[in-house]
mmCIF file of the N, C-alpha and C atoms, coordinates in Angstrom:
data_MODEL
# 
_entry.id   MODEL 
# 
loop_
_atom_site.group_PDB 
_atom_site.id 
_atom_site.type_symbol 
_atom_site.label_atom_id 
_atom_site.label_alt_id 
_atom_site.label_comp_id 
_atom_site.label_asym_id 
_atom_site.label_entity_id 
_atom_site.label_seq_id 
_atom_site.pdbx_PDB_ins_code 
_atom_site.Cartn_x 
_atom_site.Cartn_y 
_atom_site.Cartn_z 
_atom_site.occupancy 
_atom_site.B_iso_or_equiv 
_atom_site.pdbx_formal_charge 
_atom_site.auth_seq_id 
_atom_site.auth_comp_id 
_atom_site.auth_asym_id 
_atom_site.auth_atom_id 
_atom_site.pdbx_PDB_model_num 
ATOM 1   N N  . UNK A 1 1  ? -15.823 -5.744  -10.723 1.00 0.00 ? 1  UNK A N  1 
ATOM 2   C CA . UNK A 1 1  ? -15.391 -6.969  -10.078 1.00 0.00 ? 1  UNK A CA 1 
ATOM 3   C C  . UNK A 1 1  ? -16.220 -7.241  -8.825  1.00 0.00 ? 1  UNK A C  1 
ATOM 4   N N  . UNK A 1 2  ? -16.500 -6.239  -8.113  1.00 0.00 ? 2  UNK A N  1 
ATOM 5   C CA . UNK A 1 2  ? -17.475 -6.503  -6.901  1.00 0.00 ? 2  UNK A CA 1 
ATOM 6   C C  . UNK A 1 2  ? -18.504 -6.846  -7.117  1.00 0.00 ? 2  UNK A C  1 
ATOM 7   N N  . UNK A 1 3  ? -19.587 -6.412  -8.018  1.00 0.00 ? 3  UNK A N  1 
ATOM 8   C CA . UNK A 1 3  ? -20.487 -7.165  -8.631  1.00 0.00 ? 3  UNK A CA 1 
ATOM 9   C C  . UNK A 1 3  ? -20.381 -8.485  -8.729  1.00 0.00 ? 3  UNK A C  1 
ATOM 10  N N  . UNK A 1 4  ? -19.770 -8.878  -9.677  1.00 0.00 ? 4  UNK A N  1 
ATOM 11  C CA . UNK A 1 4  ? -19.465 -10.217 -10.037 1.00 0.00 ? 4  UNK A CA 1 
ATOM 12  C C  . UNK A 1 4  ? -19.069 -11.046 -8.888  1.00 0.00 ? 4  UNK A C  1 
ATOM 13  N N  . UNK A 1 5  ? -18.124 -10.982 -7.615  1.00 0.00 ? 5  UNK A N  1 
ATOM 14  C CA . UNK A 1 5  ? -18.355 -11.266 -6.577  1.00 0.00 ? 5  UNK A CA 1 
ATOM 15  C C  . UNK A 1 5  ? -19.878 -11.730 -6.001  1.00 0.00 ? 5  UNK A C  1 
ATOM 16  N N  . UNK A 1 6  ? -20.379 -10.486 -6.003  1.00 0.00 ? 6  UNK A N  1 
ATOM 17  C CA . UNK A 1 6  ? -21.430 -10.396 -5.323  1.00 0.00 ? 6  UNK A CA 1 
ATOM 18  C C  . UNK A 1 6  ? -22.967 -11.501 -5.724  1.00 0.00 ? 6  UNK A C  1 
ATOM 19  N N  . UNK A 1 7  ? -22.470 -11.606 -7.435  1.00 0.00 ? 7  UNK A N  1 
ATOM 20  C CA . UNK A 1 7  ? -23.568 -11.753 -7.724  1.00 0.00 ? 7  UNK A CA 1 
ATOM 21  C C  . UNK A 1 7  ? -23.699 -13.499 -8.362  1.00 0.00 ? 7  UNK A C  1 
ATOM 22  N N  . UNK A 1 8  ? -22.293 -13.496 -8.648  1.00 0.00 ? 8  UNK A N  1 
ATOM 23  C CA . UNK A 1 8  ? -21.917 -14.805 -8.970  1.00 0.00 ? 8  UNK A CA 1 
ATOM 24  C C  . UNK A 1 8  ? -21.430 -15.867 -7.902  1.00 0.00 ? 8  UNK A C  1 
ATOM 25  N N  . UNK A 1 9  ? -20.601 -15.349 -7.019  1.00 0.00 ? 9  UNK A N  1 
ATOM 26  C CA . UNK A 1 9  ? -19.332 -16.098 -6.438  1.00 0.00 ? 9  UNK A CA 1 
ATOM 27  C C  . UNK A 1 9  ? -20.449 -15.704 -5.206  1.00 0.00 ? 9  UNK A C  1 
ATOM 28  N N  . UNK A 1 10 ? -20.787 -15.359 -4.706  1.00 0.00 ? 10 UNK A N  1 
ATOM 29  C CA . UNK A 1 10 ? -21.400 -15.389 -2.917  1.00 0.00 ? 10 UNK A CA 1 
ATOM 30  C C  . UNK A 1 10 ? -22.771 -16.204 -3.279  1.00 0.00 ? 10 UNK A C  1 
ATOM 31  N N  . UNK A 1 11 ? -23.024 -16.315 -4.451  1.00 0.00 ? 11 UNK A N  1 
ATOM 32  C CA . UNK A 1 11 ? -24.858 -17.041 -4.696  1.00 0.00 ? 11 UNK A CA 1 
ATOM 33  C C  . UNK A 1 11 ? -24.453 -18.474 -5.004  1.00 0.00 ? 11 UNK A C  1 
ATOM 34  N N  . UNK A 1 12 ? -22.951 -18.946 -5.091  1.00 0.00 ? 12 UNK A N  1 
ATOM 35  C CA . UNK A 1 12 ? -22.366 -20.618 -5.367  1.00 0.00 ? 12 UNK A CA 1 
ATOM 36  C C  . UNK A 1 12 ? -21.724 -20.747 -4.102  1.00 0.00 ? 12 UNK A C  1 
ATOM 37  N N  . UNK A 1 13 ? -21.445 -20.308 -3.266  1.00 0.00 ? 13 UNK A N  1 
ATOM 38  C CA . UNK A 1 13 ? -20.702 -20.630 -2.316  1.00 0.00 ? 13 UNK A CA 1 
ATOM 39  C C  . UNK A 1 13 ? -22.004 -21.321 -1.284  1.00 0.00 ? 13 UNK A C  1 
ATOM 40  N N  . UNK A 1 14 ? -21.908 -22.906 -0.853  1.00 0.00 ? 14 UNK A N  1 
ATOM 41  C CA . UNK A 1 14 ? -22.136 -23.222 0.201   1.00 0.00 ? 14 UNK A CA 1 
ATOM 42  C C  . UNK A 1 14 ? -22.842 -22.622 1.280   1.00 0.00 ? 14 UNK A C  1 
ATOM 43  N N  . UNK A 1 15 ? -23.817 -22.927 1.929   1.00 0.00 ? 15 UNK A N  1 
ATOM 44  C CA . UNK A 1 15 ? -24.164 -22.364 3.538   1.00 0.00 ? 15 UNK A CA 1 
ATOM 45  C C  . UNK A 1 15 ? -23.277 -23.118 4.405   1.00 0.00 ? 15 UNK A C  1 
ATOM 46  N N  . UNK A 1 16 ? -22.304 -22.588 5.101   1.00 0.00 ? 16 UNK A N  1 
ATOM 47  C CA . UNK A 1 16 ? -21.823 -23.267 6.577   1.00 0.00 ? 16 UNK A CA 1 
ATOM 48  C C  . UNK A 1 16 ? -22.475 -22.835 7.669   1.00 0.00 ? 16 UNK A C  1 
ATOM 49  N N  . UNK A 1 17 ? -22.542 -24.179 7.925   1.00 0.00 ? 17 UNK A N  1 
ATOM 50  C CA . UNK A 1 17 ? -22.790 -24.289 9.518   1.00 0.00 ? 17 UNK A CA 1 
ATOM 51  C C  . UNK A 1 17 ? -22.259 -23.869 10.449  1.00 0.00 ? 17 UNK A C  1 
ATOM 52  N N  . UNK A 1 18 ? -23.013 -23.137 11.710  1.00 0.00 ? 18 UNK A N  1 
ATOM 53  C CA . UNK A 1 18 ? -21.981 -22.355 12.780  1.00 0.00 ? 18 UNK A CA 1 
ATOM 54  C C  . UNK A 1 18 ? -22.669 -23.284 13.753  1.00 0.00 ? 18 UNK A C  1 
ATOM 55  N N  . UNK A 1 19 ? -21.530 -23.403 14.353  1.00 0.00 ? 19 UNK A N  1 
ATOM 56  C CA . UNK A 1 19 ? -22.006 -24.749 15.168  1.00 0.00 ? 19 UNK A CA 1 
ATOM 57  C C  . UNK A 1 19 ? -21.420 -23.977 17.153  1.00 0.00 ? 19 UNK A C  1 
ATOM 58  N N  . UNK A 1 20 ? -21.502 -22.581 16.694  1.00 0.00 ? 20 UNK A N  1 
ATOM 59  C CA . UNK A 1 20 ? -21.656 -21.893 18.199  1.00 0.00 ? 20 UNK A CA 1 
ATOM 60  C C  . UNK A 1 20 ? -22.658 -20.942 17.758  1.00 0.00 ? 20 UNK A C  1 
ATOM 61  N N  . UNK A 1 21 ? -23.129 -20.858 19.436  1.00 0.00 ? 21 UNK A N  1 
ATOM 62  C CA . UNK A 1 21 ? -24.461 -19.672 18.981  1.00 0.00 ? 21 UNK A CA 1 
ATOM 63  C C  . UNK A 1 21 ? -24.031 -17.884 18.341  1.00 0.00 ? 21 UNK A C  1 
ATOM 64  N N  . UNK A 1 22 ? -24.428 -17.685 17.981  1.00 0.00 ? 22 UNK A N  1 
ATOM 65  C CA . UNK A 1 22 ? -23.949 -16.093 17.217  1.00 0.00 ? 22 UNK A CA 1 
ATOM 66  C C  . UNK A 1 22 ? -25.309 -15.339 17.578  1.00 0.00 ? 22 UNK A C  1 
ATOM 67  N N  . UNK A 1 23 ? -25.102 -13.954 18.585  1.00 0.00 ? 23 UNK A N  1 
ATOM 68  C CA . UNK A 1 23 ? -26.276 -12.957 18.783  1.00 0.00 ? 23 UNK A CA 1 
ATOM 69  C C  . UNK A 1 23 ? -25.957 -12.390 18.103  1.00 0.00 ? 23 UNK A C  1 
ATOM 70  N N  . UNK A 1 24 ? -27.036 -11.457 17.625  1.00 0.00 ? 24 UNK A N  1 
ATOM 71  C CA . UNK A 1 24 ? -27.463 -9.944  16.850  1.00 0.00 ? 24 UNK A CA 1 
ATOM 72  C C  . UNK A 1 24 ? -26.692 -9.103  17.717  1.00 0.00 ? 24 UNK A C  1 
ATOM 73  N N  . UNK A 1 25 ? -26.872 -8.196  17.447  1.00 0.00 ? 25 UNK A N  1 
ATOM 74  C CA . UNK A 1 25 ? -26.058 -6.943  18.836  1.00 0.00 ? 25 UNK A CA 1 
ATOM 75  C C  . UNK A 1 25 ? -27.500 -6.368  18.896  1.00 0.00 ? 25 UNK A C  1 
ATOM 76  N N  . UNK A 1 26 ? -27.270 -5.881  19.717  1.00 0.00 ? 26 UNK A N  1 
ATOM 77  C CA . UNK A 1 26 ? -28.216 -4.908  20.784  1.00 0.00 ? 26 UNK A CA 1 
ATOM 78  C C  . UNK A 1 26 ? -27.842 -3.626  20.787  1.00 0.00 ? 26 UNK A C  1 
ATOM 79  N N  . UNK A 1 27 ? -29.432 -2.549  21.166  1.00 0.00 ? 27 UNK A N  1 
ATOM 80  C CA . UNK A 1 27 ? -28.416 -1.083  21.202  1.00 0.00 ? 27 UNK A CA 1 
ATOM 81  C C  . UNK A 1 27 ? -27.903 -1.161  22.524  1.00 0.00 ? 27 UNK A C  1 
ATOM 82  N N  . UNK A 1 28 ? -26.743 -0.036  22.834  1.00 0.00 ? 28 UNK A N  1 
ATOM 83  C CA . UNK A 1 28 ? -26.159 -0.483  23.888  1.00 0.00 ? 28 UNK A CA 1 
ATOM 84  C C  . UNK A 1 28 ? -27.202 0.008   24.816  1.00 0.00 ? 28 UNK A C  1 
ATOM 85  N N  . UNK A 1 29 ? -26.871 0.191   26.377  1.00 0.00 ? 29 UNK A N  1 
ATOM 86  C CA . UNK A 1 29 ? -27.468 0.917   27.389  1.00 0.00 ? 29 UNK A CA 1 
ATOM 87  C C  . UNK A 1 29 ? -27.556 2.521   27.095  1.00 0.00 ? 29 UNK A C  1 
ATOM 88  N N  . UNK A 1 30 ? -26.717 3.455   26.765  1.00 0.00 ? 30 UNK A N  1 
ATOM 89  C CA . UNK A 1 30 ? -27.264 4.577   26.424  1.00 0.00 ? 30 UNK A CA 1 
ATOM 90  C C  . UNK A 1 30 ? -28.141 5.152   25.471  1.00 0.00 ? 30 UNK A C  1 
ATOM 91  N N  . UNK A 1 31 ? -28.282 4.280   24.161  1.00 0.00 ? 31 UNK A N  1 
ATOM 92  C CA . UNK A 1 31 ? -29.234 4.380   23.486  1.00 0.00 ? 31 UNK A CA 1 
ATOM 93  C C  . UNK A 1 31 ? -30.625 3.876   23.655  1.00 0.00 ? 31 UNK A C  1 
ATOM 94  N N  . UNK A 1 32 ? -30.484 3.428   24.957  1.00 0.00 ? 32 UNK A N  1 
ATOM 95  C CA . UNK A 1 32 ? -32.222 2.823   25.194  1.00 0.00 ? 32 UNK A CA 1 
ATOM 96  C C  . UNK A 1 32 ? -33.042 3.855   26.012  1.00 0.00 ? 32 UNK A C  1 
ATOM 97  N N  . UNK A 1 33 ? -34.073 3.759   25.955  1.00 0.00 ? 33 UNK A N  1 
ATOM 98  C CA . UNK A 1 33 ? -35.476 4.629   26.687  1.00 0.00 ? 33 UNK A CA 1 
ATOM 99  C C  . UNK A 1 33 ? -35.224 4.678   27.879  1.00 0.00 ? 33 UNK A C  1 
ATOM 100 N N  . UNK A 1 34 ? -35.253 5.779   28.266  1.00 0.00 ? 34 UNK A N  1 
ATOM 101 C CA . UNK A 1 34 ? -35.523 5.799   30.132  1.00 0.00 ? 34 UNK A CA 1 
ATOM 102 C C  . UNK A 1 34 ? -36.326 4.749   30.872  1.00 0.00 ? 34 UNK A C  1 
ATOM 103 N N  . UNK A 1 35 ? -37.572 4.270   30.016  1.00 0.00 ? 35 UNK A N  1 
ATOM 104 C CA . UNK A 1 35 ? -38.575 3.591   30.139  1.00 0.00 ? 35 UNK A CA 1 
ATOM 105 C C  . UNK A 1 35 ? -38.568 2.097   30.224  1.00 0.00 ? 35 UNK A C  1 
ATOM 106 N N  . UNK A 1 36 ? -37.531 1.897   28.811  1.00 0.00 ? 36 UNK A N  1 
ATOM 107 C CA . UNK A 1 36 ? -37.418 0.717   28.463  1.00 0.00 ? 36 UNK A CA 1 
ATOM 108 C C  . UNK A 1 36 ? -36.907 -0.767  28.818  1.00 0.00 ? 36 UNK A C  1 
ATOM 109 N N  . UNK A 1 37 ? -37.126 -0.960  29.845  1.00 0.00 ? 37 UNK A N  1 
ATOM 110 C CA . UNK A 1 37 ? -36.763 -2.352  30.595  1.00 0.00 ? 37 UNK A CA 1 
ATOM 111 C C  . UNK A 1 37 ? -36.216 -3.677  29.651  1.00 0.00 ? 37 UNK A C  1 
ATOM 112 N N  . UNK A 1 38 ? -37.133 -3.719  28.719  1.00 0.00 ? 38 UNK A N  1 
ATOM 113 C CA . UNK A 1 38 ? -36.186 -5.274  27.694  1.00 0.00 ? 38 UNK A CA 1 
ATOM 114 C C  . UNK A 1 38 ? -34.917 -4.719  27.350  1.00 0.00 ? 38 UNK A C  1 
ATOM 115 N N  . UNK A 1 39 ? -34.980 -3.369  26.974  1.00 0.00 ? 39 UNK A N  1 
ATOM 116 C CA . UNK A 1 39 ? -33.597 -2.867  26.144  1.00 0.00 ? 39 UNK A CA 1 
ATOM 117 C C  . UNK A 1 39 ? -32.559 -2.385  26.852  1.00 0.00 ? 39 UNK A C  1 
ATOM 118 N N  . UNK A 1 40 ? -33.040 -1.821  28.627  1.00 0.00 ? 40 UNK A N  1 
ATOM 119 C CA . UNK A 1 40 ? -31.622 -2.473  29.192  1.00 0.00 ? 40 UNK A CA 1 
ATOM 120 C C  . UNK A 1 40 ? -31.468 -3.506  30.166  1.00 0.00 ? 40 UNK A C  1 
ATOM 121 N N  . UNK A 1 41 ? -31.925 -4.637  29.694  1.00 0.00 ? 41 UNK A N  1 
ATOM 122 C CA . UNK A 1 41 ? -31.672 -5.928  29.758  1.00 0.00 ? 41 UNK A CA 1 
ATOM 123 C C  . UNK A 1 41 ? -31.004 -6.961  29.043  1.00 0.00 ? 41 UNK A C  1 
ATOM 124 N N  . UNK A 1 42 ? -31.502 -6.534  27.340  1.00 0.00 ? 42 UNK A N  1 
ATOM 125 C CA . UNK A 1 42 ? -30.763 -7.056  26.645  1.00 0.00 ? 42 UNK A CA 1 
ATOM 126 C C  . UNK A 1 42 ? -29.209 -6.293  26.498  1.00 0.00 ? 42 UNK A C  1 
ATOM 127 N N  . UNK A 1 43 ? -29.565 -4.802  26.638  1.00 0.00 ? 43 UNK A N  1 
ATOM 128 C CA . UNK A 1 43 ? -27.883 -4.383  26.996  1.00 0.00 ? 43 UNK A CA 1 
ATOM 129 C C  . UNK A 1 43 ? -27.036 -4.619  27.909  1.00 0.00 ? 43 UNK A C  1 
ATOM 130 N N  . UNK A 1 44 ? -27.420 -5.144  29.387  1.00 0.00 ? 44 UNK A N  1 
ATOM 131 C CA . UNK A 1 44 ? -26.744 -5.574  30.021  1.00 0.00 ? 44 UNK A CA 1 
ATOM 132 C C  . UNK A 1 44 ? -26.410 -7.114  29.460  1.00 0.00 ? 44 UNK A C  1 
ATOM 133 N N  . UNK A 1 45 ? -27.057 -7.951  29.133  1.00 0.00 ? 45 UNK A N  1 
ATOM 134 C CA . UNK A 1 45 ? -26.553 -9.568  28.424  1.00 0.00 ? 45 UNK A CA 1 
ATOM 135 C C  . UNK A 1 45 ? -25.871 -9.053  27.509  1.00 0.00 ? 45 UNK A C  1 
ATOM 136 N N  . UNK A 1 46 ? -25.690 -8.494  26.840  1.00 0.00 ? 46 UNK A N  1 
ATOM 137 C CA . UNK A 1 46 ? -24.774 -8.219  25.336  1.00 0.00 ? 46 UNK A CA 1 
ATOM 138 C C  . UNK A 1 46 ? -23.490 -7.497  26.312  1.00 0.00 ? 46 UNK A C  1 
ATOM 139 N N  . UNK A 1 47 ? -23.342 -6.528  27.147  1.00 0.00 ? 47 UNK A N  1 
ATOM 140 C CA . UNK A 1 47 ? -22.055 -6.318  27.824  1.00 0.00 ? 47 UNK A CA 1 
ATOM 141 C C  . UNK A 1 47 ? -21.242 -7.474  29.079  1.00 0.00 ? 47 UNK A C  1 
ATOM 142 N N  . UNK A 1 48 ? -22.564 -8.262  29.302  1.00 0.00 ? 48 UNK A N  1 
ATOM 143 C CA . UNK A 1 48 ? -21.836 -9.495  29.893  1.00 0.00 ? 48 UNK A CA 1 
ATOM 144 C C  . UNK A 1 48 ? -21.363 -10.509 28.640  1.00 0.00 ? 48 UNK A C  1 
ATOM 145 N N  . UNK A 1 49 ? -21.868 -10.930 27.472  1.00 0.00 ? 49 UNK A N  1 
ATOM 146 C CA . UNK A 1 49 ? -21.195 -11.608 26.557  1.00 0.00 ? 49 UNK A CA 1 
ATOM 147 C C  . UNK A 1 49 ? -19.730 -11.181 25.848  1.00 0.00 ? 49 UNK A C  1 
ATOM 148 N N  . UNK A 1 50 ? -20.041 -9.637  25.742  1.00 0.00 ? 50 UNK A N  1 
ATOM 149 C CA . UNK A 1 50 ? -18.441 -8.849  25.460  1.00 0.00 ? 50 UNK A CA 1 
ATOM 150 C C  . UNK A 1 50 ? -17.408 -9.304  26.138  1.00 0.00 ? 50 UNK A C  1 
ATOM 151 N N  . UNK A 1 51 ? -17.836 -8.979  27.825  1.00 0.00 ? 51 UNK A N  1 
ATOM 152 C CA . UNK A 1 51 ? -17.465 -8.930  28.837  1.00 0.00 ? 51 UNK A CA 1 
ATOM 153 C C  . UNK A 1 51 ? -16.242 -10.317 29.112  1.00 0.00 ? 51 UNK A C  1 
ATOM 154 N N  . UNK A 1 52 ? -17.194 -11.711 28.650  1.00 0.00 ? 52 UNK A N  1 
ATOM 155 C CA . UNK A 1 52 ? -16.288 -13.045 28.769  1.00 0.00 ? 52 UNK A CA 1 
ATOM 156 C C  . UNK A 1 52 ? -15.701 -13.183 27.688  1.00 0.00 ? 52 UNK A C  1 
ATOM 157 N N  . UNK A 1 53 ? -16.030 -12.357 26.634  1.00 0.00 ? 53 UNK A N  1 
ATOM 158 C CA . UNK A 1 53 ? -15.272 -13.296 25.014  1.00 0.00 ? 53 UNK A CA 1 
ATOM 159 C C  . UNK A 1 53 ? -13.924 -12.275 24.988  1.00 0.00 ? 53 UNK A C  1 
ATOM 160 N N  . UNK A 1 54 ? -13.708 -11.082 26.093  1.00 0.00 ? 54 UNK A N  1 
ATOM 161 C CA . UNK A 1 54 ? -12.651 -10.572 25.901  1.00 0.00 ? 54 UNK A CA 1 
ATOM 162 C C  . UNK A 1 54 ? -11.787 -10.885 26.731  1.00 0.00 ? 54 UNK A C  1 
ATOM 163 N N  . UNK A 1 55 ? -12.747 -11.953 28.151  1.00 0.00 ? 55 UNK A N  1 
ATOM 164 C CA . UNK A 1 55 ? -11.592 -12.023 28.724  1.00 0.00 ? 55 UNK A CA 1 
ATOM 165 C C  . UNK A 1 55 ? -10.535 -13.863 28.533  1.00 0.00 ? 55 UNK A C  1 
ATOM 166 N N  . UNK A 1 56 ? -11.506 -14.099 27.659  1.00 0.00 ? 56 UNK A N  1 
ATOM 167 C CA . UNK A 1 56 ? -10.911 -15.576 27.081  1.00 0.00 ? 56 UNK A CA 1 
ATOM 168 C C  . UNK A 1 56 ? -9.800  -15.313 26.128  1.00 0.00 ? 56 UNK A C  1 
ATOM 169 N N  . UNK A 1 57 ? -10.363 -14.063 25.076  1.00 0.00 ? 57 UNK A N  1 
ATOM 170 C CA . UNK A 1 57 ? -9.227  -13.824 24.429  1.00 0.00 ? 57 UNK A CA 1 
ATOM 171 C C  . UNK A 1 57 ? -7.786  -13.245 25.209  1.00 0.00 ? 57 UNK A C  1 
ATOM 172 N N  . UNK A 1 58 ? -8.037  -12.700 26.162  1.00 0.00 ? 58 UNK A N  1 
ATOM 173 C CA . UNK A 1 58 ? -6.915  -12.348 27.171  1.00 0.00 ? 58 UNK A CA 1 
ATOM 174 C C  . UNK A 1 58 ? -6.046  -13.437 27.865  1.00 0.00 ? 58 UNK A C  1 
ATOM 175 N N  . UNK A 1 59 ? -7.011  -13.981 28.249  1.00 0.00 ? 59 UNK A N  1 
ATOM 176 C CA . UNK A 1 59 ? -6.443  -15.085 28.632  1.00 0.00 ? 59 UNK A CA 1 
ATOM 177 C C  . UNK A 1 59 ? -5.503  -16.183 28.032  1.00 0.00 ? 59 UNK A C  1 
ATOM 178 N N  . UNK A 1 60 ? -6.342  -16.238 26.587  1.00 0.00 ? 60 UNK A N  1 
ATOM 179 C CA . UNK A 1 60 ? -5.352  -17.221 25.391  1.00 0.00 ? 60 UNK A CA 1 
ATOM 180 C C  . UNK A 1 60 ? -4.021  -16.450 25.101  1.00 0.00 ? 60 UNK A C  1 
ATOM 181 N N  . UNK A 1 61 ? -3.925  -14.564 25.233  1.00 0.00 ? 61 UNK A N  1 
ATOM 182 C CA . UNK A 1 61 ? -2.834  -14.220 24.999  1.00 0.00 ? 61 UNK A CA 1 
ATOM 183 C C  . UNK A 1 61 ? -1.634  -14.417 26.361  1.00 0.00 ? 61 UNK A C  1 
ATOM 184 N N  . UNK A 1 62 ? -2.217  -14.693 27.449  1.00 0.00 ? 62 UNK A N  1 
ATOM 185 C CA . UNK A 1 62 ? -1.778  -14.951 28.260  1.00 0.00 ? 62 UNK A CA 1 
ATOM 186 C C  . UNK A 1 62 ? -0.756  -15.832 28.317  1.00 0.00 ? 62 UNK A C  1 
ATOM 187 N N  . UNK A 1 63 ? -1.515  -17.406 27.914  1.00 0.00 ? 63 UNK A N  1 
ATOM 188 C CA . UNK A 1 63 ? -1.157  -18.734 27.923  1.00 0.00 ? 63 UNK A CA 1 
ATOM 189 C C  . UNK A 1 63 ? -0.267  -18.654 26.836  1.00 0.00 ? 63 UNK A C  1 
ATOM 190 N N  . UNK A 1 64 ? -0.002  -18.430 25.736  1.00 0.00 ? 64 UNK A N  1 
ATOM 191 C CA . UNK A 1 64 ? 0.608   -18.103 24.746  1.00 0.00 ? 64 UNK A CA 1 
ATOM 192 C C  . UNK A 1 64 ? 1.887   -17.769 25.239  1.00 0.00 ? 64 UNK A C  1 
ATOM 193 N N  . UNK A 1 65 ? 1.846   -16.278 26.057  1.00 0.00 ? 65 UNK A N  1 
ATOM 194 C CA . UNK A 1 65 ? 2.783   -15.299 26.116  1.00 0.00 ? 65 UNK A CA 1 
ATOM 195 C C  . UNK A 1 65 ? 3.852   -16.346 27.301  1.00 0.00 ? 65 UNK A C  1 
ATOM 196 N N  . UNK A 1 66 ? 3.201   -16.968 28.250  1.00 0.00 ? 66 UNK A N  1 
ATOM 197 C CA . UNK A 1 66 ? 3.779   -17.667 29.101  1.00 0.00 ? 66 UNK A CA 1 
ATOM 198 C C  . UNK A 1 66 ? 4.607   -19.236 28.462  1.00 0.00 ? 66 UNK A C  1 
ATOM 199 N N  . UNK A 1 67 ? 3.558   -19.362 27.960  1.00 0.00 ? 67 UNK A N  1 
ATOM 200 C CA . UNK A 1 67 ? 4.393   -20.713 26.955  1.00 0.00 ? 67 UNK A CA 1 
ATOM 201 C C  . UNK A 1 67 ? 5.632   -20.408 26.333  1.00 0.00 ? 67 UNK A C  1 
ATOM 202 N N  . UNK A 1 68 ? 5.772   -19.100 25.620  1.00 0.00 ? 68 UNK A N  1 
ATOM 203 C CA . UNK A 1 68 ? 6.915   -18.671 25.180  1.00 0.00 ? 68 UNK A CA 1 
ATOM 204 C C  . UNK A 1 68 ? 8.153   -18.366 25.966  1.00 0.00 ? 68 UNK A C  1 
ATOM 205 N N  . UNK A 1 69 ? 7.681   -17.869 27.199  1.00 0.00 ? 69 UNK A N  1 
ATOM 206 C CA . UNK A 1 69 ? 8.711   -17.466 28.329  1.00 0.00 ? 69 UNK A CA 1 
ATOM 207 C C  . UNK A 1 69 ? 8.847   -19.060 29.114  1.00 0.00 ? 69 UNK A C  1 
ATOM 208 N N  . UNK A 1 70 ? 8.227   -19.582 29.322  1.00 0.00 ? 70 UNK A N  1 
ATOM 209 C CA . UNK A 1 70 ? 8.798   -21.047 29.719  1.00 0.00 ? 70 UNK A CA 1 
ATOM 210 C C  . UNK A 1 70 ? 9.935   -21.904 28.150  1.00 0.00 ? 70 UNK A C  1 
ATOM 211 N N  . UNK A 1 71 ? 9.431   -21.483 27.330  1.00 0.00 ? 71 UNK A N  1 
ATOM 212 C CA . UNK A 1 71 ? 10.303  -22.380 26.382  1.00 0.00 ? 71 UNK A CA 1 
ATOM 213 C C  . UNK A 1 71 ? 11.621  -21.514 26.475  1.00 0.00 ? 71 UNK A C  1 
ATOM 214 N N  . UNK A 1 72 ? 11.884  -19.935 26.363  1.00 0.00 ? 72 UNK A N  1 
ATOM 215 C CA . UNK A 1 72 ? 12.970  -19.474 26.165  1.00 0.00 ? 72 UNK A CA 1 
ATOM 216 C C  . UNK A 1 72 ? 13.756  -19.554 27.581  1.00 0.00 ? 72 UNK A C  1 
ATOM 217 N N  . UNK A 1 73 ? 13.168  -19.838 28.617  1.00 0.00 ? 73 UNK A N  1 
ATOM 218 C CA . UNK A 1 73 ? 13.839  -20.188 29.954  1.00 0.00 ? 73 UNK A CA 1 
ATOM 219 C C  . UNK A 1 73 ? 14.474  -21.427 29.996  1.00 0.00 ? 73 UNK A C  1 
ATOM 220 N N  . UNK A 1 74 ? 13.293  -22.492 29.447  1.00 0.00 ? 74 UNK A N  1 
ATOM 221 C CA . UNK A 1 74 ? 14.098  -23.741 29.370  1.00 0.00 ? 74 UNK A CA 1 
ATOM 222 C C  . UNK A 1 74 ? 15.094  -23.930 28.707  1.00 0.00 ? 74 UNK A C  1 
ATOM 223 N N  . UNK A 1 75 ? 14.972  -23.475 27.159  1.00 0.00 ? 75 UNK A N  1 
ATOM 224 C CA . UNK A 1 75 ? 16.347  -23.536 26.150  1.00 0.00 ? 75 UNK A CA 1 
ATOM 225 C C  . UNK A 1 75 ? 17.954  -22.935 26.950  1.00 0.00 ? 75 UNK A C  1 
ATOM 226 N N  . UNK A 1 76 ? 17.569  -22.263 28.273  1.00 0.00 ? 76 UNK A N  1 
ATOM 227 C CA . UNK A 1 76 ? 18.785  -21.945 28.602  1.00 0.00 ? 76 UNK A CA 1 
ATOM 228 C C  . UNK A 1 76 ? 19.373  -20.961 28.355  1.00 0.00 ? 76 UNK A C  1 
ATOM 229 N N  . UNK A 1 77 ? 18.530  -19.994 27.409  1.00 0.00 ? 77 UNK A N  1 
ATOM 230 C CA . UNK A 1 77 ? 19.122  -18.718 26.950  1.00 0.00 ? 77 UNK A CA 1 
ATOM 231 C C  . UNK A 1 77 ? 19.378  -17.825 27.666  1.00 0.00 ? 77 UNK A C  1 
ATOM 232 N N  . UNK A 1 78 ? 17.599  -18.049 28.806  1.00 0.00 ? 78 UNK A N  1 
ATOM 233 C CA . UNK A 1 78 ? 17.735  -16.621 29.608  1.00 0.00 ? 78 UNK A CA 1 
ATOM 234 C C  . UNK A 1 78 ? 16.875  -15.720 29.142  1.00 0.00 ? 78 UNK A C  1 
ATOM 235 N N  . UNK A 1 79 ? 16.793  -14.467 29.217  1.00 0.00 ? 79 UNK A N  1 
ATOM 236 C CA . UNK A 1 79 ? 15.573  -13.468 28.726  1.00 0.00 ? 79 UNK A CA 1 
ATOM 237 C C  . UNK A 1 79 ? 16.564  -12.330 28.425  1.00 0.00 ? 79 UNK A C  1 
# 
C-alpha cells in the first residue's frame, strides 16, 4: 500500500503553493567548525527563527487560554 501511495497518489496530487517563506534547517551551533563563521551564523538565524515561531505559538496559547477564562467569568459561573 505504501508503494502505491508513493508512486501513484503523491505523482497526481497538485503542487501547492506556500505562500510563507520555509528555511532548510541548519546544523546547529555545536555541530559547526571551530573555524567556521557562515555556519555559526546561519546557526544563530535558525535559533533566532525557532526562537519567534515559539514564542507566537505561546502566545496564541495564551490568548486562547485567556479568552476562555474571560468567557467562563462572564457566564457567571465563576472558576
Amino acid at each position: 500500500m505504501h508503494c502505491f501511495t508513493e508512486s501513484v497518489v503523491a505523482n497526481n496530487r497538485p503542487q501547492y503553493n506556500w505562500y510563507h517563506q520555509q528555511f532548510r534547517r541548519v546544523p546547529t551551533i555545536d555541530e559547526c567548525y571551530t573555524d567556521d563563521i557562515v555556519c555559526y551564523t546561519e546557526a544563530n538565524e535558525q535559533f533566532k527563527r525557532d526562537k519567534l515561531e515559539a514564542l507566537a505559538a505561546a502566545s496564541l496559547t495564551l490568548e486562547a487560554f485567556l479568552k476562555t477564562v474571560a468567557t467562563v467569568v462572564n457566564s457567571g459561573n465563576g472558576l
